[in-house]
C-alpha positions as a printed Julia matrix, in Angstrom:
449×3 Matrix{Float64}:
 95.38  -123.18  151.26
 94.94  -121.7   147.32
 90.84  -120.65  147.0
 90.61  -123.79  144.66
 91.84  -125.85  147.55
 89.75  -124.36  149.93
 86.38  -124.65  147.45
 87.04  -128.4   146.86
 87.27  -128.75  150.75
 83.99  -127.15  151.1
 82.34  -129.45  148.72
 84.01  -132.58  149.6
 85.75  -132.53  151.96
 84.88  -134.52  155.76
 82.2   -132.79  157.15
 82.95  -132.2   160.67
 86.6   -131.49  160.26
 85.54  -129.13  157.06
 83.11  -127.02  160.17
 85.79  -127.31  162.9
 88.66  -126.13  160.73
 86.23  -123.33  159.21
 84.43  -121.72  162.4
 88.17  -121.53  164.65
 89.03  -118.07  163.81
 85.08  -116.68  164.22
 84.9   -118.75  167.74
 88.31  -117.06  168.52
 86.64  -113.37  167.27
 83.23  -113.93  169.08
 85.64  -114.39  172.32
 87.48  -111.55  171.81
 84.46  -109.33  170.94
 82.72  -110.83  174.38
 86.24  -109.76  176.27
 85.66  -106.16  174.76
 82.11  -105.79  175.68
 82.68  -106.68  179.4
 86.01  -104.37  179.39
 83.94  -101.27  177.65
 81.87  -101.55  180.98
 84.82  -102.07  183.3
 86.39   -99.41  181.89
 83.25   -96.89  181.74
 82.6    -98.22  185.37
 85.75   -96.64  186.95
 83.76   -93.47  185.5
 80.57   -93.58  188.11
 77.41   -95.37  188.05
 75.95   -92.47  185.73
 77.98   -93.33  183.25
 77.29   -97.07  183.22
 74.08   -96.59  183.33
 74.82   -94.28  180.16
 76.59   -97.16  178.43
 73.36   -99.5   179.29
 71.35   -97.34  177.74
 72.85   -97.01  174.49
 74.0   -101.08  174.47
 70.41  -102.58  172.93
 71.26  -100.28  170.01
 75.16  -101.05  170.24
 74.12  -104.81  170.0
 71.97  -104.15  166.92
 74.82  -102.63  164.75
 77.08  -105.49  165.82
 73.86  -108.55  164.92
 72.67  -106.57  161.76
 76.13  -105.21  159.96
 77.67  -108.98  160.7
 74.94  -111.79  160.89
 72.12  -110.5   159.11
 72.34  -108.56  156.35
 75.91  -109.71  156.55
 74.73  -113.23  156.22
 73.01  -111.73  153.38
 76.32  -110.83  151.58
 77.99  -114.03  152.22
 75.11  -116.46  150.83
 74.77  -113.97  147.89
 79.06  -114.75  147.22
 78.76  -118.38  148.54
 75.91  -119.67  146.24
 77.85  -117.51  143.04
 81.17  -119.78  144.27
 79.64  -122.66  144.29
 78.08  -122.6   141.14
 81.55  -121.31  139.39
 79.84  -117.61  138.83
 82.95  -115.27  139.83
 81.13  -112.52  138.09
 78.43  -112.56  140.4
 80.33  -113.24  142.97
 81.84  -109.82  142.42
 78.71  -108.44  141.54
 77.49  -109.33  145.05
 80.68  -107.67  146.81
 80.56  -104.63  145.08
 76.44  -104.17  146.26
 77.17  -105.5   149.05
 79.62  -102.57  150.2
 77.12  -100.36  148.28
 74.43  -101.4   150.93
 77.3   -101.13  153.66
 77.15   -97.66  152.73
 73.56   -97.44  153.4
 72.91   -98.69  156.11
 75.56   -96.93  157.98
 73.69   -93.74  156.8
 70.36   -94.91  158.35
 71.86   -95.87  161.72
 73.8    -92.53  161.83
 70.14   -90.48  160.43
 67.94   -92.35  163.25
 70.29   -92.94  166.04
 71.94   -89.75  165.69
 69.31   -87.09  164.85
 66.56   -88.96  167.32
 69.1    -90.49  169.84
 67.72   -88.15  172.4
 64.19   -89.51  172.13
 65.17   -93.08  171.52
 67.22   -93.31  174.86
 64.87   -91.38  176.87
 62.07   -93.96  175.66
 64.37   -96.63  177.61
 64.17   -94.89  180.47
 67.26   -92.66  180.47
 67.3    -89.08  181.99
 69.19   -86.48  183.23
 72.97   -86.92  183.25
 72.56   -90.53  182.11
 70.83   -89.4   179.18
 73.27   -87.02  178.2
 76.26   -89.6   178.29
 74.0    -92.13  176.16
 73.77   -89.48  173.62
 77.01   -88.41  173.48
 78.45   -91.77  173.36
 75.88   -93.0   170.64
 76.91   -89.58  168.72
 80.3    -91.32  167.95
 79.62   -94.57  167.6
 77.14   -94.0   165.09
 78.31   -91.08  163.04
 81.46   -93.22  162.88
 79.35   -96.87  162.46
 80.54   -96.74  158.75
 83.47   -98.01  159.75
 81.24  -101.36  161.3
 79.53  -101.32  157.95
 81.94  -101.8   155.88
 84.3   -103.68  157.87
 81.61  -106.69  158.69
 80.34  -106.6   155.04
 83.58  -107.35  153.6
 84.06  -109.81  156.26
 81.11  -110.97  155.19
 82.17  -111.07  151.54
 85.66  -113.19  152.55
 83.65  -115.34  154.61
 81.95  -116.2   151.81
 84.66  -117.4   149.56
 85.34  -120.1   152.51
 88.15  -117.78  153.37
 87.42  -117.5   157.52
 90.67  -116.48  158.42
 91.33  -113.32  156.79
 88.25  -111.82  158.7
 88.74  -113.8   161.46
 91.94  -112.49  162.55
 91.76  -108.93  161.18
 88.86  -108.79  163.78
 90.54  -110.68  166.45
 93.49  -108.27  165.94
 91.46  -104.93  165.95
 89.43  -106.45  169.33
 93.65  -106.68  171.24
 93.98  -103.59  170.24
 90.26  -102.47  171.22
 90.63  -102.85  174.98
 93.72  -101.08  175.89
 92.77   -98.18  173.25
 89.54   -97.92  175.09
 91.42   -97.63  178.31
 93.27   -95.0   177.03
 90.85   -93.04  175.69
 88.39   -93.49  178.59
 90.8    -92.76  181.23
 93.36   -90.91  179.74
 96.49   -93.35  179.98
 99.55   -92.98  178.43
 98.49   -89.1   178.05
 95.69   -90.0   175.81
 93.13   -87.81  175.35
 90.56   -88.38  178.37
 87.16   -88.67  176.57
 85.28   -90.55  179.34
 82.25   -92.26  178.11
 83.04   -91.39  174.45
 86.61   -93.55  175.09
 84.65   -96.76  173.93
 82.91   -95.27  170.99
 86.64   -93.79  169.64
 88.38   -96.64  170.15
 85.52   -99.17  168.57
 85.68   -96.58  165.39
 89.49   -96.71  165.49
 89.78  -100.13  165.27
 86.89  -101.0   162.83
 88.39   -98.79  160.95
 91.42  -100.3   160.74
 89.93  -103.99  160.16
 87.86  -102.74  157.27
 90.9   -101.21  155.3
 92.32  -104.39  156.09
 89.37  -106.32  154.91
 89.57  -103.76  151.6
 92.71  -104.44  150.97
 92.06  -108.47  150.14
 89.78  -107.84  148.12
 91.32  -105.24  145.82
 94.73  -106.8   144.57
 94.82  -109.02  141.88
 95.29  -112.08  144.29
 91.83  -111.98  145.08
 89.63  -114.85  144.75
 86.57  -112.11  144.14
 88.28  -108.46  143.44
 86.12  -105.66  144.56
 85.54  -103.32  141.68
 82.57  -102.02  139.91
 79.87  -104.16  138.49
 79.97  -104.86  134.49
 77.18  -102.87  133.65
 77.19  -100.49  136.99
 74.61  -101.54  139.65
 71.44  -103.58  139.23
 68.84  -104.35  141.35
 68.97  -108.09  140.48
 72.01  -108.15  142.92
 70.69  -106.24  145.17
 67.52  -108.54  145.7
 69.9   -111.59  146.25
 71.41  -110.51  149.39
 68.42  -108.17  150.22
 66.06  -111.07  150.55
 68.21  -112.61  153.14
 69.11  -109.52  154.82
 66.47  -107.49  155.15
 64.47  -110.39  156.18
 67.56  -111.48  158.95
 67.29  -107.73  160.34
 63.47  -108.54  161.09
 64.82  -111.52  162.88
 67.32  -109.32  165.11
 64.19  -106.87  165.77
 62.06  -110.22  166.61
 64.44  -111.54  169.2
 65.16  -108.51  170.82
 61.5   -107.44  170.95
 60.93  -111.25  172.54
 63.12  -110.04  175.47
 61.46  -106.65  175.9
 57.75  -107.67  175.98
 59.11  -110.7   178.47
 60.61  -108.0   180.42
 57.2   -106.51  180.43
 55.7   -109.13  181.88
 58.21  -109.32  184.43
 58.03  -106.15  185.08
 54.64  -106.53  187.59
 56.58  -108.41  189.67
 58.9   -105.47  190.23
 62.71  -103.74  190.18
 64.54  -107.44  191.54
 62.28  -109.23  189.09
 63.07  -107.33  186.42
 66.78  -107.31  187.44
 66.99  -111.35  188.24
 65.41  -111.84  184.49
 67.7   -109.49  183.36
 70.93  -110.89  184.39
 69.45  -114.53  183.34
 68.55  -113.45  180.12
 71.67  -111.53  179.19
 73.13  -115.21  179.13
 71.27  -115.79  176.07
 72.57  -112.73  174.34
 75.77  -114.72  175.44
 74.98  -117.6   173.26
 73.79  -115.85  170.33
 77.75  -114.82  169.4
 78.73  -118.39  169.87
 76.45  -120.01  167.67
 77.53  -116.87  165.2
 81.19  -118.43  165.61
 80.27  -121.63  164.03
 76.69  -120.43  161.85
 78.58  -118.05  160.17
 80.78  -120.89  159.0
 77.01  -122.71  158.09
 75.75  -119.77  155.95
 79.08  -120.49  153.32
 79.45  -124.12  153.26
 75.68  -123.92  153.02
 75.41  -121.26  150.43
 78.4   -123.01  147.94
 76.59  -126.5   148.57
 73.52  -124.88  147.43
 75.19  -123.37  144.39
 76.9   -126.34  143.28
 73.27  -128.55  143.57
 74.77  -130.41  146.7
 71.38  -130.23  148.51
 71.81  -133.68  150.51
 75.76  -132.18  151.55
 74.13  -128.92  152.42
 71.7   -130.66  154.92
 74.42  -132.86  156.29
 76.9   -129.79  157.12
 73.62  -127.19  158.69
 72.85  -130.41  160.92
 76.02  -131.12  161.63
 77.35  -127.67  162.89
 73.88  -127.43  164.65
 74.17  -130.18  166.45
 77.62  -128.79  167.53
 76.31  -125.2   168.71
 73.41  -127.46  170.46
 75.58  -129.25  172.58
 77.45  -126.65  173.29
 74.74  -124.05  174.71
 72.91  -127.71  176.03
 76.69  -127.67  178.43
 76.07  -124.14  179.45
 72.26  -124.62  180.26
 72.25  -127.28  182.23
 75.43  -126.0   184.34
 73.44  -122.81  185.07
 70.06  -124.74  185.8
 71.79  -126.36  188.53
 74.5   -123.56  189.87
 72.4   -120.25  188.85
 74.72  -118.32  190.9
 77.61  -119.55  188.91
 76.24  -116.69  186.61
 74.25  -114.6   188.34
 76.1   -113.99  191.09
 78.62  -111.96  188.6
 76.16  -109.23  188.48
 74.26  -109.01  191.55
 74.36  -109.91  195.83
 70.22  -109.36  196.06
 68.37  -111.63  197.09
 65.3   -110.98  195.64
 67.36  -111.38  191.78
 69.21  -114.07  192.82
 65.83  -115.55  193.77
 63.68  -114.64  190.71
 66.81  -114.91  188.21
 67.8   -118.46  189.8
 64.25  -119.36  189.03
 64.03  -118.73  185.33
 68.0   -120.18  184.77
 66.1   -123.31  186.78
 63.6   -123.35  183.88
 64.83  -122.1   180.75
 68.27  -122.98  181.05
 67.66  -126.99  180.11
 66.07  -125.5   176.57
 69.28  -123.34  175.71
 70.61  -126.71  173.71
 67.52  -125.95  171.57
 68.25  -122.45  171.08
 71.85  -123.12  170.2
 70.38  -125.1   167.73
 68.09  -123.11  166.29
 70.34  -120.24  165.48
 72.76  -122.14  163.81
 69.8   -123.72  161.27
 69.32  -119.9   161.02
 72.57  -119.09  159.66
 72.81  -122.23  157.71
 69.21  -121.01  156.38
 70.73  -118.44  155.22
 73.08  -120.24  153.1
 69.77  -121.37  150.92
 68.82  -117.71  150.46
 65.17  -118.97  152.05
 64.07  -116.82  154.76
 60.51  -117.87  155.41
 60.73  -120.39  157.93
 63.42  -118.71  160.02
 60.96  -115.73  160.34
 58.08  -118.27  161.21
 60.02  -119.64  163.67
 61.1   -116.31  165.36
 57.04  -115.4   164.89
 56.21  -118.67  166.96
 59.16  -118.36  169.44
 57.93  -114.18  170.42
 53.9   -115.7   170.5
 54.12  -118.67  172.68
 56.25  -116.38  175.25
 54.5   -113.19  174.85
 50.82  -114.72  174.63
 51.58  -117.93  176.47
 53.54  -115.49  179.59
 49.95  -113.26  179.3
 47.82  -116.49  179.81
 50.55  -117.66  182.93
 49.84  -114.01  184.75
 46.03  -113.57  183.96
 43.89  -116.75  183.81
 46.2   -119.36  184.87
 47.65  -117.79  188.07
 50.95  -119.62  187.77
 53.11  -116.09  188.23
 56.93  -116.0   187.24
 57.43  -119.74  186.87
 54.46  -120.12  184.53
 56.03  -117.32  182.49
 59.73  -118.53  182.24
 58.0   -121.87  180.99
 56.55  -120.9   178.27
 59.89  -118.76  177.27
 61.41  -122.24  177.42
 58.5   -123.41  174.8
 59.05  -120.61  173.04
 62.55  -121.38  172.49
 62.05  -125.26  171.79
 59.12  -124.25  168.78
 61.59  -121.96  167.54
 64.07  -124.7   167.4
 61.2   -127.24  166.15
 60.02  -124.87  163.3
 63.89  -124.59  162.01
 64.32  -128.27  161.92
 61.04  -129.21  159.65
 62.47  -126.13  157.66
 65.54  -128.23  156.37
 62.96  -130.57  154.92
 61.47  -127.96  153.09
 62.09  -127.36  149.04
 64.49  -124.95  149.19
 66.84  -127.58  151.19
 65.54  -130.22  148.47
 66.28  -128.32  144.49
């Protein structure tokens, strides 16, 4: 399909074949970066439980680079390229690459600076110490001196995604993940007379093969095929660019730091209950961080056809497409909800014999699992959001979603008296105002012209 092709299909084109045909090669890359998650620890477990507990440690971080590099400020980039496609602009388009990679570049420093130089302090502040703490470091101390390579791969990603082109990113990632697992093998365990590296074998091998994807991803965007060419600005750098995918991507890494801090001060709550509550809320939760990369695998897809909509002053087409793909991603983590809800141990029983966290984990699947349609939802109105290059109401509704569970879990414990159930139910409010807020959004102006 020639870019013009794949432009007119974006604007015209039938809207739920347009999504399906779109999000296939990010649903097939969100299920290979899932396999390579669950083999890092696999792997890393054949090392001793201080290890895994090493690779725990450092994984809330890990996770960050992975949501912030390609859904955030990465959804950034590819609203900044979609809305300059759809409104015919291929010089801005370009523009927005080339700062793009620029603050690629950046933020790979700032992970390295904080994560590197105050690692120590960071994981010890979750609770690592001794030799556990000494394997999170030096696993973080590759990953993110070599996180660069993350960077820039998932911003040009970002960049092709935004063209419509999904499966130039799509399979350069899928391709670097097959290679990802036995590499970390090898590393990790010293196969094939690999270097043993033990719990640095993951970090090596996810540098390695970002690497590798982002020279790919460099590559189509250099030659003169290109439908936007990655070169220097006219004019060198200006802020004016910078503020286009800043404003969606500095905003979207607030959102990452919102949902993640929903989860900690939940787990705080939890955590008067004691060690099998904490664990059984856990290993329920850690399904959610499940759905977030599925709802990626089609809201990606959102944030273009939303962004060249927008640029091309389709506003009615650019509502019809975000609800579309929503509904979609709802029905799909509604499916997985209401399966867990009913068999708990379906899931949890992957992780854990205790009774005591089967007990308190099959409790809050039992509760929150019927609201994870909404939160499928939600987050893919969040990346279609994105497409607009409005942030306001996403962050309102992540503001809502961390109160009503935070203060509504405080009001279960201490005046109410309800315990555990009375907090898991209002995380399952929490999660249907998050999803209510991001639905009146697409009424709002910037949905409108």
């Amino acid at each position: 399909m020639t870019p013009a092709e794949r432009r007119q299909m974006m604007l015209s084109g039938p809207i739920v074949p347009t999504i399906l045909t779109l999000a296939a090669p990010n649903v097939l890359n969100v299920a290979m970066q899932s396999l390579v998650s669950i083999s890092d620890a696999f792997f890393v477990g054949q090392l001793g439980i201080v290890d895994l507990a090493a690779l725990a440690l450092v994984f809330p971080t890990q996770m960050a680079l992975g949501q912030m590099s390609a859904g955030a400020m990465g959804g950034g980039i590819s609203s900044s390229v979609a809305r300059a496609m759809g409104s015919n602009n291929r010089a801005a388009a370009e523009a927005a690459a080339a700062h793009g990679l620029a603050i690629a570049v950046g933020m790979a420093a700032l992970f390295a600076i904080v994560l590197v130089g105050f690692g120590r302090s960071i994981y010890g502040a979750l609770g690592g110490s001794g030799p556990a703490l000494d394997g999170a470091v030096a696993y973080a101390n590759v990953l993110f001196i070599g996180c660069l390579a993350h960077w820039v791969s998932n911003s040009m990603a970002s960049v092709l995604r935004g063209t419509g082109d999904m499966k130039t990113p799509g399979y350069a990632l899928i391709a670097g993940s097959a290679l990802q697992i036995p590499l970390t093998g090898a590393l990790t365990l010293g196969w094939f007379g690999a270097p043993k590296l033990g719990i640095q074998g993951p970090a090596a091998a996810a540098v390695i093969c970002f690497t590798l994807s982002a020279l790919w991803m460099l590559s189509r965007l250099i030659g003169p095929k290109a439908t936007v060419r990655l070169r220097l600005p006219v004019g060198g750098f200006h802020w004016r660019s910078f503020k286009d995918i800043l404003k969606v991507g500095l905003v979207a890494c607030l959102v990452v730091i919102l949902t993640n801090g929903t989860v900690l001060l939940v787990t705080a709550l939890i955590g008067r209950g004691g060690n099998a509550a904490i664990a059984g809320y856990g290993i329920g939760s850690r399904l959610e961080y499940m759905l977030v990369p599925i709802s990626f695998g089609i809201g990606a897809t959102l944030t273009a056809l939303v962004g060249t909509n927008i640029g091309a002053k389709q506003y009615r087409r650019a509502q019809h497409l975000a609800w579309s793909g929503a509904l979609m991603a709802g029905g799909i983590a509604a499916a997985i909800g209401i399966v867990v809800a009913i068999w708990p141990n379906l899931w949890l029983g992957l992780f854990t014999a205790n009774p005591d966290a089967l007990r308190v984990g099959g409790t809050y699947l039992h509760i929150v699992g019927p609201a994870y349609g909404f939160f499928g939802l939600a987050m893919a109105l969040y990346f279609a959001s994105q497409g607009t290059g409005e942030m306001v109401w996403p962050v309102t509704a992540n503001l809502s979603r961390i109160l009503v569970a935070s203060c509504g879990g405080l009001l279960a414990l201490d005046v109410l008296g309800w315990g555990l159930r009375g907090v898991f139910a209002f995380v399952a409010m929490g999660i249907v105002s998050f999803s209510a807020i991001l639905a009146f959004s697409t009424t709002r102006p910037a949905w409108r012209g």
